[in-house]
N, C-alpha and C positions, 0 to 999 in steps of 0.2 A: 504493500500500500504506500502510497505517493507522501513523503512528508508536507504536513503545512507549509504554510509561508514562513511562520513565526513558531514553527516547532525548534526548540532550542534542547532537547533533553541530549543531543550528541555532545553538549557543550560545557566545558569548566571554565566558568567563569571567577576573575577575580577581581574586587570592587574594592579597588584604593578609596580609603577615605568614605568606606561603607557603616563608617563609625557615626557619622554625621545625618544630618533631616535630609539629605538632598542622594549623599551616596548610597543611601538606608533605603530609600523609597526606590532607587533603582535595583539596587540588589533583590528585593522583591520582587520586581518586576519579571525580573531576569527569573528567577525562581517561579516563579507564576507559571511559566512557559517555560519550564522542564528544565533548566541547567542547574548544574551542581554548583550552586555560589562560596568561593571563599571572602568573606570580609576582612577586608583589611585593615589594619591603625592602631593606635595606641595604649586609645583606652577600651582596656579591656571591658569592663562592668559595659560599656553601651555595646562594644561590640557581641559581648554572650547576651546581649538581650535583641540584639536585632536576630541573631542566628535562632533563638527561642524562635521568634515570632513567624522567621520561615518555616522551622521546621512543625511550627504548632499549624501553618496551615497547608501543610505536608509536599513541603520542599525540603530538600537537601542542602545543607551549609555546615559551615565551620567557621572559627573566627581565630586567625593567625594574626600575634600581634609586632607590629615590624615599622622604622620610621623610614619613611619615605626619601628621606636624605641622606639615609644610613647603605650606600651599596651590598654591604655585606650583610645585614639586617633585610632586605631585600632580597638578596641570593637565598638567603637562610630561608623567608617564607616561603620562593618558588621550591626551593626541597621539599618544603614541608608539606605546600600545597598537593606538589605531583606525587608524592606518598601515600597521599589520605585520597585522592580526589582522580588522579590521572593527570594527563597531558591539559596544560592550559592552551584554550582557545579565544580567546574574548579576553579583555581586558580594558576594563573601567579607571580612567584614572581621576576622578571626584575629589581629590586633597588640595587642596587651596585656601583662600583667604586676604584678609587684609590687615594692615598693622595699623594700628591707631597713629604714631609718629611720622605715618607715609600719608595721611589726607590732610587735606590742607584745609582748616577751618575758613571760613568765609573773611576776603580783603586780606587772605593772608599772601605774605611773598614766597611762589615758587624757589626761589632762587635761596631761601632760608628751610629747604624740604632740607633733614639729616640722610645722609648717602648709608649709613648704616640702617635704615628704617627701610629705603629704598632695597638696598641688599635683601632683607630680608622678605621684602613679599616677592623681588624674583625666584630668590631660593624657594620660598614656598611654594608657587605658583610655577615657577619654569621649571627648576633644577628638580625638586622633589614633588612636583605635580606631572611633570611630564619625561622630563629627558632621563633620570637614573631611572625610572619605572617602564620603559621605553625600550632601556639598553638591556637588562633585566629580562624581564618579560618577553620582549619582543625577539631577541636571542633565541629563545628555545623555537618562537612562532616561527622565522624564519629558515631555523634549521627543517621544523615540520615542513614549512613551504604551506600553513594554514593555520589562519587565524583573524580576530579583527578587535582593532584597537581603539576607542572611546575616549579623545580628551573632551574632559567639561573645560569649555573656555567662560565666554560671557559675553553679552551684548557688548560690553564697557570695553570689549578686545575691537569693536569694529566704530563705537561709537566715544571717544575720548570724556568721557563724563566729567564734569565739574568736582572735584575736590579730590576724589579717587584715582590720582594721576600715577604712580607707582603700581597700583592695582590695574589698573587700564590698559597701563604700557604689559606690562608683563602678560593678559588675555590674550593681548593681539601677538604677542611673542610665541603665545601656545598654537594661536591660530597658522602662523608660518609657520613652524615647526611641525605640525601637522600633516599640511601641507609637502612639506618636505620628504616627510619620511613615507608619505601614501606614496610618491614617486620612487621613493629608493629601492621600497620594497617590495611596489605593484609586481614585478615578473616572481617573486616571493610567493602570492599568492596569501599575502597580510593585507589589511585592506585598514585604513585609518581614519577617521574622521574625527571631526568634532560637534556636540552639542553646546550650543551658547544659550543659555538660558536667559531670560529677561529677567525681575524682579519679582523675587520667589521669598518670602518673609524666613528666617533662619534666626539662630542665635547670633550669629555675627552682624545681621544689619538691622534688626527688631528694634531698637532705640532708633534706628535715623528714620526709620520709616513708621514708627508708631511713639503715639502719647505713653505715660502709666496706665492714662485712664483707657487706654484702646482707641482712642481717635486716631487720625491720622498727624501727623508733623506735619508743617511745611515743604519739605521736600517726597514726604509719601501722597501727598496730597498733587503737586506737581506733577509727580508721576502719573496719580489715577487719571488726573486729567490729558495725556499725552498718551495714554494705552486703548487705542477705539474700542477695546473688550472691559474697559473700565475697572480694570480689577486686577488685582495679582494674582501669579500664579499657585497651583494647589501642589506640593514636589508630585504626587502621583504624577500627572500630566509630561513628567519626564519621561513615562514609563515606556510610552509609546515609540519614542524615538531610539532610547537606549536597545527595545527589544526587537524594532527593526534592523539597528545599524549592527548589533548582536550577531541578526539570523543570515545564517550563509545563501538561505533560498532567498530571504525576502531585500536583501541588498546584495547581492551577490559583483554588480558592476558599479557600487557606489565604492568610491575612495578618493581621499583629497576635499572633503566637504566640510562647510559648516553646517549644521541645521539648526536655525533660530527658531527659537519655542518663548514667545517675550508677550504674546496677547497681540500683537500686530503695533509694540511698541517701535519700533525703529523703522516700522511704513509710515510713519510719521516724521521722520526727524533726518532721513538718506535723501 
């Protein structure tokens, strides 16, 4: 019998940064539609709770705890992974972030941003969001000659947003890099892309885009009004994307892509 489009159960998946609301909700996903998800990251206590929650609604996972900026801490999870799990196919890389010392409060001077602040969310965002998990990971995919690779970049990687300027730069770094490696390794038989998400409410941006009391801020408010879907997004809504870009049927000629998921925030603003 013919597999689905979105049948993923031939597939091990692993979700860097599955620790988190946005890498959690993909790992699910991925789960939902039959792959063996490993999550990955730091803190343990979220991550045995996100793997409960697959396996409570009878998916397969494990949670291997390993830093993203750590090569060797890396190497160590792919062992551990392909022990418990098998060959990794799929690879999510969802670890990112921003540093409060890299946004620039309002009338503040650029030119006063600290270069160690900066440092820091490339590292985050490029070096251990993308390129060691990459070299890592992608190593064994191309020795297979199969597999397909997921960076979460951002709107903010295509659209340079006001204050989030070290955060911004660094998206769109993901998004060439990307880019780059979908070409190196297309005759591979790796296929890479990236999702860019729009504005999705998380622990890291929940204060700039909400009151205590629940209302909106000034700048969550800007946004609703600049989003023709009027509303932020839900992390499920990632799901759909990640379980496409996943399935070897259902993007099998897709690589080198972004696919923005923003509520039709940036047909606004391009």
């Amino acid at each position: 019998m013919e597999k689905g489009l979105f049948d993923l159960s031939d597939e091990i998946a692993v979700v860097l940064g599955g620790t988190g609301v946005l890498g959690g909700a993909m790992a699910e996903a991925l789960a939902r539609h039959g792959a063996q998800v490993a999550v990955v990251g730091r803190n343990a206590e979220r991550g045995e709770l996100r793997v409960a929650s697959i396996r409570n609604a009878g998916g397969t996972a494990l949670f291997v705890a390993a830093d993203a900026l750590d090569r060797s801490s890396l190497e160590e999870a792919r062992s551990t992974i392909e022990e418990n799990l098998g060959p990794i196919s799929v690879l999510v890389n969802a670890t990112g972030g921003n540093h409060p010392k890299a946004t620039l409060p309002p009338g503040s001077d650029f030119c006063q941003l600290p270069l160690d602040a900066w440092r820091q969310v490339f590292d985050l965002n490029l070096v251990g969001g993308v390129l060691l998990p990459c070299q890592v990971f992608g190593e064994s995919m191309v020795r297979r000659k199969r597999g397909s690779i997921i960076n979460i970049a951002s709107m903010s990687g295509m659209i340079p947003l006001s204050r989030v300027v070290a955060y911004s730069a660094a998206k769109a770094a993901v998004i060439n890099l990307t880019r780059f490696l979908a070409r190196e390794w297309a005759t591979a038989s790796v296929r890479v892309n990236a999702i860019s998400p729009g504005f999705f409410p998380a622990e890291q941006n929940r204060s700039l885009l909400f009151q205590e009391d629940g209302s909106y801020t000034d700048r969550g408010r800007q946004i609703i009004d600049h989003t023709p879907m009027a509303r932020f997004g839900e992390p499920s809504e990632l799901g759909g994307a990640v379980v496409w870009l996943a399935s070897p049927q259902g993007s099998s000629f897709v690589t080198g892509q972004n696919i923005v998921v923003d509520g039709g925030f940036s047909s606004t603003t391009i």
